[in-house]
TIGU-575935 format. One record per residue (C-alpha): x, y, z; residue in one letter. Coordinates in pm, whole numbers, plus 32768, in hexadecimal, padded with zeros to 4 digits. Example, Ala and Ser with C-alpha at 12.3 -4.5 7.8 and 13.67 -1.06 7.14 Angstrom:
REM residues 2
    c1    c2    c3  residuo
  84CE  7E3E  830C        A
  8557  7F96  82CA        S
This chain:
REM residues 364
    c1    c2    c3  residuo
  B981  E1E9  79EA        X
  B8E1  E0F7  7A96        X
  B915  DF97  7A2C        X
  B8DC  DE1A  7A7E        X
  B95F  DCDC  7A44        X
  B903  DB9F  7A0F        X
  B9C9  DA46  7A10        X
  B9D2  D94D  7913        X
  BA28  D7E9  78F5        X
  B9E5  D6C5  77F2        X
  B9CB  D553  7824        X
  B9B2  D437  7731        X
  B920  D2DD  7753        X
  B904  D19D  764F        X
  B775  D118  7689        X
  B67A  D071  75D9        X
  B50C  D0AF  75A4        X
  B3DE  D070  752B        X
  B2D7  D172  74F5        X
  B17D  D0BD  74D4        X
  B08D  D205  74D5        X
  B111  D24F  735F        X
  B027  D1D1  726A        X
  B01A  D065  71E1        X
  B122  D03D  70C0        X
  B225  D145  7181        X
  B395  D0F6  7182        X
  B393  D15A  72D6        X
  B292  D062  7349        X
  B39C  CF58  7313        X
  B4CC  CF49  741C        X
  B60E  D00F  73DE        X
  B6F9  D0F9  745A        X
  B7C0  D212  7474        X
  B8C9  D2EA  7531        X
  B82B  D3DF  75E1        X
  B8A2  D551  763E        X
  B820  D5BF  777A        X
  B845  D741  77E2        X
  B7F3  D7E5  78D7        X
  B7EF  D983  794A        X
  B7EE  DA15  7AE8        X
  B7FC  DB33  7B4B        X
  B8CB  DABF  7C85        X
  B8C3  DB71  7DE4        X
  BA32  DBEF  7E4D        X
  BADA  DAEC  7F53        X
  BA29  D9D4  7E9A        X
  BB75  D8FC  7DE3        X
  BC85  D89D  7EB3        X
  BD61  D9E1  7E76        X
  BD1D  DB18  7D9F        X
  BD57  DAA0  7C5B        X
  BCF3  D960  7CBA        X
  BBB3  D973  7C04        X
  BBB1  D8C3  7A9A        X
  BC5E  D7CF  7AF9        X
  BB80  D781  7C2E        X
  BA50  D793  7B67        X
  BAB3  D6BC  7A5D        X
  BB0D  D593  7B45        X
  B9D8  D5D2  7C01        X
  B936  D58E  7A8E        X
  BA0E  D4A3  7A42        X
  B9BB  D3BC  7B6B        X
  B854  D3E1  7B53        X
  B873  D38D  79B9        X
  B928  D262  79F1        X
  B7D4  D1C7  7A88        X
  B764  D1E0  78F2        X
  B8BB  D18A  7866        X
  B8AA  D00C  77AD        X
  B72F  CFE5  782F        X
  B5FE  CFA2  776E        X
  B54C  D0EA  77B2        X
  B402  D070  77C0        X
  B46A  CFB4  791E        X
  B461  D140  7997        X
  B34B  D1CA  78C9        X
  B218  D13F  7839        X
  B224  D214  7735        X
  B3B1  D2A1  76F0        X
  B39F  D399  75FE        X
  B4C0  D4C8  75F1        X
  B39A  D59B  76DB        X
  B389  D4B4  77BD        X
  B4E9  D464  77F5        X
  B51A  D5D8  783C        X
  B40A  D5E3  7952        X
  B4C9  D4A3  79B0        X
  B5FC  D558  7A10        X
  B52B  D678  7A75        X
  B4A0  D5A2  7B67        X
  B5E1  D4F4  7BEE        X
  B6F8  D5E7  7BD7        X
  B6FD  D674  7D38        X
  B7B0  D7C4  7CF1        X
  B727  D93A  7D33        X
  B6CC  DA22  7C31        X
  B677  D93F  7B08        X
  B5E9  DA18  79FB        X
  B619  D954  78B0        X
  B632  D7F9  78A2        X
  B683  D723  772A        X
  B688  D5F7  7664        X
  B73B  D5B3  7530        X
  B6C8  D462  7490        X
  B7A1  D4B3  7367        X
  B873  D60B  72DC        X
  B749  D667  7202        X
  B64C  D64C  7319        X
  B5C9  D66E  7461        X
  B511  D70E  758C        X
  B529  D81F  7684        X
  B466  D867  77C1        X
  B456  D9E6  77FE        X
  B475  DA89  794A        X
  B300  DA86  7937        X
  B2D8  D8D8  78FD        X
  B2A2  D925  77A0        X
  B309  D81F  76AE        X
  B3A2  D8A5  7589        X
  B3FE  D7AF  747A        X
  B4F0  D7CD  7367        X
  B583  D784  7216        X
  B68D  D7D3  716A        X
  B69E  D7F6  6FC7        X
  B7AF  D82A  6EC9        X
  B79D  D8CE  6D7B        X
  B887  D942  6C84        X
  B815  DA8D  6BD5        X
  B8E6  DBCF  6B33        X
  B872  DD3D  6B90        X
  B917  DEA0  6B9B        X
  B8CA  DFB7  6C68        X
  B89A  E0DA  6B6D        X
  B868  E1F7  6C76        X
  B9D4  E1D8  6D07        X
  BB0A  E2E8  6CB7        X
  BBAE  E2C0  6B7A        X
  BCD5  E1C4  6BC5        X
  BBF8  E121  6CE2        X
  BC4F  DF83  6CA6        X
  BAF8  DF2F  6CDA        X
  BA6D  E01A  6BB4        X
  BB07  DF03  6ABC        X
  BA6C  DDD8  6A70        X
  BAD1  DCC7  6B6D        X
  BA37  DBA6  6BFE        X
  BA10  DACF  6D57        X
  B9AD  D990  6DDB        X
  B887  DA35  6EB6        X
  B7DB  D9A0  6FBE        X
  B671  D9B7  7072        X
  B5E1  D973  71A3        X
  B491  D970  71DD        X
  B41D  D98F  7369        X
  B2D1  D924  73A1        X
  B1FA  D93A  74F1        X
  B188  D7D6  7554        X
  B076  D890  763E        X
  AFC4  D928  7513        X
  AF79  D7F3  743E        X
  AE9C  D6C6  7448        X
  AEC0  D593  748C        X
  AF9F  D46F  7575        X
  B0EC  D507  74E5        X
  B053  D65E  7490        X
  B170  D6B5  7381        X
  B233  D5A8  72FA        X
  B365  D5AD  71D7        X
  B2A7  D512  70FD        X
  B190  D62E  710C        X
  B2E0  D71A  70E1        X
  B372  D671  6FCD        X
  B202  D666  6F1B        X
  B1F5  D7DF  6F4E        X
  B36C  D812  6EEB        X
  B377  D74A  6D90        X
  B2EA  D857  6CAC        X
  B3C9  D942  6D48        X
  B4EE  D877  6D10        X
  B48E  D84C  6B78        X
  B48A  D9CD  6B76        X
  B5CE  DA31  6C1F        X
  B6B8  D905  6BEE        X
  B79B  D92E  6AAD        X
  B6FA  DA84  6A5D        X
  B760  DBD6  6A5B        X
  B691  DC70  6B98        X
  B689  DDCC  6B12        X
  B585  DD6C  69BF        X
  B4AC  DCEE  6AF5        X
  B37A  DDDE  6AEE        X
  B39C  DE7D  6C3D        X
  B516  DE54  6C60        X
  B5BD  DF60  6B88        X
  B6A6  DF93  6CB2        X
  B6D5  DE57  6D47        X
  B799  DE8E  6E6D        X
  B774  DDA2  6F8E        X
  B674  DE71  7064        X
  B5A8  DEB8  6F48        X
  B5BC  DD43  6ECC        X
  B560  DCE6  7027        X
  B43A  DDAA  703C        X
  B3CE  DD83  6ED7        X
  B3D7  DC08  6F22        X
  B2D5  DC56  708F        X
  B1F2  DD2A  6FB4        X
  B19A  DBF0  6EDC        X
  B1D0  DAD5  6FD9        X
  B108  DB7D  70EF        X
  AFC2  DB4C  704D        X
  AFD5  D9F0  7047        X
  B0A9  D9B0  7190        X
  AFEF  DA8F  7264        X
  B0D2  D9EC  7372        X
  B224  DA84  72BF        X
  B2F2  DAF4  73D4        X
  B41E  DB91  731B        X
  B4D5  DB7C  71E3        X
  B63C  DB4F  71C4        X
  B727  DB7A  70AE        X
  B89A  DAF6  7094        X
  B918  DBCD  6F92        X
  BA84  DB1B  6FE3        X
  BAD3  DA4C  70CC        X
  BB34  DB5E  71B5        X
  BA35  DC7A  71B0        X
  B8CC  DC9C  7150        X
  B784  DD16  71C8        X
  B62F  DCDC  7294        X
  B51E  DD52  7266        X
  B3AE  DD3E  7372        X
  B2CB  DE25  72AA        X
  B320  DF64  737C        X
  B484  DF92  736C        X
  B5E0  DEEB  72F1        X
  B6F3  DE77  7382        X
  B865  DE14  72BF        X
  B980  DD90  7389        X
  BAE1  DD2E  72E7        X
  BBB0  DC11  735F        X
  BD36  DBE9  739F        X
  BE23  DAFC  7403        X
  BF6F  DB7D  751D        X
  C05D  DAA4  7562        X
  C0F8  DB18  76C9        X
  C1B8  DAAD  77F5        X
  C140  DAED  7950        X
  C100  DA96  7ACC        X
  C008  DA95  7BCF        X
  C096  DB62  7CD2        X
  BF78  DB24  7DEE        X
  BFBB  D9A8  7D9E        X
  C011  D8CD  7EDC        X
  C163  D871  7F15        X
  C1B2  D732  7E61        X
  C0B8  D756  7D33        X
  C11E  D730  7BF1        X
  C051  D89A  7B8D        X
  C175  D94A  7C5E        X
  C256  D8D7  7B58        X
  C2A8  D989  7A0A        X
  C1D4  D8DC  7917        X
  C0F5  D938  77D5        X
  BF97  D95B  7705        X
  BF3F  D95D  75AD        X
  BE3B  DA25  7626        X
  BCD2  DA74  754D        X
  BC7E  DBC3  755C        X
  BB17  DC75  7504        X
  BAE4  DDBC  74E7        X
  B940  DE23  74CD        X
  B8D7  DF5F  7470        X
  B771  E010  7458        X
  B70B  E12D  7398        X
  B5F9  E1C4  72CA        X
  B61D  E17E  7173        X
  B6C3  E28D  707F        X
  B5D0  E291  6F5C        X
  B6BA  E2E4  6E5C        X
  B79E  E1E4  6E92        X
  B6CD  E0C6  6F0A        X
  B7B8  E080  7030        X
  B7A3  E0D2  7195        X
  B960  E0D4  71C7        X
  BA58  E08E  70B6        X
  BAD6  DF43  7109        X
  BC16  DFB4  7061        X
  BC04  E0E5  712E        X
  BBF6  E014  726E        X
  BD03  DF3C  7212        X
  BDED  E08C  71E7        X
  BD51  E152  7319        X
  BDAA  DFF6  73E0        X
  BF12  DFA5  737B        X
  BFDF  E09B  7482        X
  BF35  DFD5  7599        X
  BF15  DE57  74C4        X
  C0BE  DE9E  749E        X
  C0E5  DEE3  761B        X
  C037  DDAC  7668        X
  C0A3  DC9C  753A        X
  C1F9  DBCF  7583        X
  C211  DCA9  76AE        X
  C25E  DC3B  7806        X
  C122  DCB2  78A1        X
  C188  DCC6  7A16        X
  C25E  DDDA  79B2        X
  C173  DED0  7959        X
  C174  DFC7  7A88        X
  BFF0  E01B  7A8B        X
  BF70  DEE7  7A83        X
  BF33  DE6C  7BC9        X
  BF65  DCF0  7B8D        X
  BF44  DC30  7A57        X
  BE0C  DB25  7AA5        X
  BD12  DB6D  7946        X
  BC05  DC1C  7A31        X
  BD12  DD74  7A44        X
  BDBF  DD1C  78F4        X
  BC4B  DD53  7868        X
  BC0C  DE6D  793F        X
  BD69  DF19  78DB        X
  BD0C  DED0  7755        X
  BBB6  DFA3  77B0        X
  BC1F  E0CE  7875        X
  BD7F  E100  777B        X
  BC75  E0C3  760C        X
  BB27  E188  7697        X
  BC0C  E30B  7678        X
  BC73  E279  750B        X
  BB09  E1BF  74A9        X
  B9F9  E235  757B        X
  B907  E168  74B7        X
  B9C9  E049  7595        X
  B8E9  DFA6  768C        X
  B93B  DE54  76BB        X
  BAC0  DD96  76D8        X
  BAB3  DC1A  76C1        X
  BBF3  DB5F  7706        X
  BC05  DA13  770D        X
  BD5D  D94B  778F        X
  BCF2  D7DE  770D        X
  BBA9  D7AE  765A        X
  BA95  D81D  76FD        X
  BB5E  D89E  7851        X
  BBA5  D9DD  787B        X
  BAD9  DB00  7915        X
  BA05  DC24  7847        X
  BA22  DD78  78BB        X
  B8DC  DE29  786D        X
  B87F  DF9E  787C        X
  B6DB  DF6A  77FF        X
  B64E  DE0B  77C0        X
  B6C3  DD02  7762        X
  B642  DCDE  75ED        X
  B61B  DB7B  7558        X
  B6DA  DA48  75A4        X
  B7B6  D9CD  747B        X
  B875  D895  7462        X
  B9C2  D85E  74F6        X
């Protein structure tokens, strides 16, 4: 199998702004602020960080040190114009590490943008909605086949390239778009939606493209929360479902210099993302079971979780970069729909072990 990796690390910084291209009237015309998420992706050359295992750590100080230059500033003393795109090519511009592929700003939880490996701007935000469904093609006893209900939640990823305009795509434009969708799926029962008799989260993801496409023709993906730990994307060609944990484990950094605290038993509550791809079963409207996933996953999630990690005897050392590579090569025998393993040791640091691309950025 061959794989990849690719480091992560996350920054934030307290800034003000003032974004004057917006039209007359805007809110953000007038100065404000907010605390900003930076994040960054690299595909790093081997021998880059200090020591193998080295790497997240590196890369987030080398963000770090580079944000701090924003940190309690008045943005527009950097930029003339310091919207979320622009702050990424900012830190595009200035972070002087190899291998940047995705570079992101988060001007608030619900939204954002992220530069592609391509420059690509891709903005997003995030909505909530609280709606019942069923799935009524599942086994008899399945828990999902009764009535039940979620606080779901939507991103929509737009391409800044393919609009018009100084900002292109703005929230606004996205919350204009979003509203009528909102009336029709918040405190409602999704499956007496024309369209949605089996409203599972890829199908609710790409019923949602099929409708906002035509009007966005810069939509980029759809993605649906159905819980706070698992949902689906959705492009227009194929989906994509991941499922999130948390482990709690001990470990050390055995390659480590001599001295360093990371030689030292310590611990993570570590995030953990599985992402899976695979055509779409018909019949049941899902691509893989998330309940199946969960079950195929928990032999390996029970050898990791309060576990001291630096005693497993196959893993070479215990820096995210082989956890996450580990996680892939034990799962892809038990789900070979499994393609991508994020694992993250703070927010937004970690390392992504990746077996096809990358798929869409989500928030961290």
């Amino acid at each position: 199998m061959n794989t990849r990796t690719w480091f992560t690390a996350a920054a934030g910084f307290e800034a003000a702004r003032q974004v004057d291209i917006l039209p007359p009237g805007h809110r953000s015309r007038r100065l404000h602020g907010h605390s900003f998420l930076a994040r960054v992706r690299c595909a790093l050359p081997s021998g880059w960080a200090a020591f193998p295992g080295g790497e997240v750590e590196q890369l987030r100080e080398a963000l770090a040190q580079q944000i701090a230059r924003l940190d309690y500033r008045l943005l527009n003393e950097q930029l003339t114009h310091p919207t979320d795109e622009n702050l990424a090519r900012w830190v595009r511009r200035h972070l002087a590490v190899p291998g940047l592929e995705q570079v992101g700003i988060q001007s608030t939880a619900h939204e954002g943008v992220d530069l592609d490996p391509a420059g690509q701007a891709h903005v997003w935000r995030r909505y909530v909605f609280q709606s019942a469904h069923r799935l009524p093609n599942v086994p008899a006893g399945h828990q999902c086949g009764r009535m039940h209900g979620h606080g779901f939640e939507v991103i929509l990823h737009a391409n800044q390239a393919l609009g018009d305009g100084d900002m292109a795509i703005d929230y606004d434009q996205l919350d204009a778009l979003w509203a009528p969708f909102h009336e029709l799926l918040d405190h409602a029962c999704l499956n007496d939606l024309p369209g949605l008799h089996n409203p599972t989260s890829e199908l609710l993801a790409s019923w949602l493209w099929q409708r906002l496409k035509p009007r966005l023709p810069a939509l980029s993906w759809v993605t649906v929360y159905e819980t706070g730990s698992c949902g689906a994307n959705y492009d227009g060609q194929r989906w994509r479902i991941w499922k999130e944990l948390t482990l709690d484990s001990a470990l050390q950094l055995r390659q480590a210099p001599a001295g360093s605290k990371l030689r030292r038993i310590h611990g993570h509550t570590y995030t953990l993302r599985l992402h899976l791809s695979a055509p779409l079963d018909e019949l049941m409207g899902w691509t893989v079971d998330f309940g199946d996933v969960k079950q195929l996953f928990t032999p390996i999630f029970k050898s990791l979780d309060h576990q001291p990690l630096h005693e497993i005897a196959d893993l070479a050392d215990n820096d995210t970069a082989s956890i996450a590579h580990w996680i892939l090569a034990k799962a892809r025998p038990l789900l070979p729909q499994l393609d991508r393993v994020d694992l993250y040791q703070t927010r937004g640091c970690g390392a992504l072990a990746l077996a096809d691309d990358e798929g869409p950025a989500l928030p961290v």
